[in-house]
N, C-alpha and C positions, 0 to 999 in steps of 0.2 A: 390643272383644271379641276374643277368642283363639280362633282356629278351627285345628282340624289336620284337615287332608284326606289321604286314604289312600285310593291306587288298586288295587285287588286287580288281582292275577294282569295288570297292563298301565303303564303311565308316562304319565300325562296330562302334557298341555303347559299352557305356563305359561299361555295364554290363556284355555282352561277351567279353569284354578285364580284367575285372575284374575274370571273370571265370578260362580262360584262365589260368590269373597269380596265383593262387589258386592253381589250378589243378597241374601246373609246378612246383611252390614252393614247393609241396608235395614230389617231386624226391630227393628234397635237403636229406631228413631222410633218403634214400635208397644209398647216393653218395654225399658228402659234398664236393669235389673238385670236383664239377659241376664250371666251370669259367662263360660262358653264353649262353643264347638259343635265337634263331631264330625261331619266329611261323610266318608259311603265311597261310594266307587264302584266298581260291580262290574258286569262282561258277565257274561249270563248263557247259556249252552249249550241254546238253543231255535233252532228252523228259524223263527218269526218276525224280522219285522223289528225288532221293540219289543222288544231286550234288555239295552240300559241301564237299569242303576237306579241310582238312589240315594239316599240314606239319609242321616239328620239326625238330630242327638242335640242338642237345647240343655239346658244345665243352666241353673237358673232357684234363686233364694236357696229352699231347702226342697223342691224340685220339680223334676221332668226329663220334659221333652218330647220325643215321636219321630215321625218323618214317613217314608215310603218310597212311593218310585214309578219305576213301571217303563214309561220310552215309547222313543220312536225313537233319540232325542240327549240326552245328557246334560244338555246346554241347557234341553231340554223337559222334562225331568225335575225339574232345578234348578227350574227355576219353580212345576212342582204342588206338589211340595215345599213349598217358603217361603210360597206359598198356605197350603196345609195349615195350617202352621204358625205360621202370622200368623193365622187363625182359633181354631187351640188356644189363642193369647196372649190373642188379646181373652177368650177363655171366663176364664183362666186369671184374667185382671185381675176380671174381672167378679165372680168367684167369691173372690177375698181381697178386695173391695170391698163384698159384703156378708157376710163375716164379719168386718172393721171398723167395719160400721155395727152387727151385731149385738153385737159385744164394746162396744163408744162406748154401746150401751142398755143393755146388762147392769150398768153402770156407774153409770148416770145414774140407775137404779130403784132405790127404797128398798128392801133387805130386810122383809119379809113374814114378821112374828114369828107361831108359833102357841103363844099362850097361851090 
């Protein structure tokens, strides 16, 4: 899967770009027509300490997913994230796997003439 990371307004190192791609490649075992993802990361201008975020775009065949979270570390962030988002997948399987089963019936049933 093809991932582009963009650091707003700062220059991540390679280690947290390393993480990143880790942590995301991981989704591929839970959704293998994952196509590609979009990670941004962005500081945010608050007097808290939790002002990393960041943000997840996977495009999916017909369908696009999004996750965003805002904690201490980007690290911490990356993971609620792909959390997040490896929840969205199971939903997402779940839900074109009973509209397979429904179109597989639709099929299978004899037309219903009204004479």
């Amino acid at each position: 899967m093809k991932i582009t990371v963009q650091s707003i307004h700062f220059t991540a190192d390679q280690k947290l770009l390393n993480f990143i791609q880790k942590k995301v490649d991981k989704l591929e075992t839970f959704y293998d027509h994952i196509i590609s993802g979009e990670v941004y990361l962005k500081l945010e201008n608050v007097k808290d300490e939790a002002n990393k975020i960041t943000e997840i775009k996977l495009l999916l065949p017909g369908n696009q997913i999004f996750a965003k979270e805002m904690c201490k570390t980007f690290e911490e962030a990356t993971d609620a994230v792909v959390e997040s988002l490896r929840m969205q997948i199971e939903k997402h399987k779940t839900k074109k796997a009973i509209a397979a089963e429904a179109a597989k019936k639709a099929v299978l049933l004899p037309a219903e003439d009204d004479f």
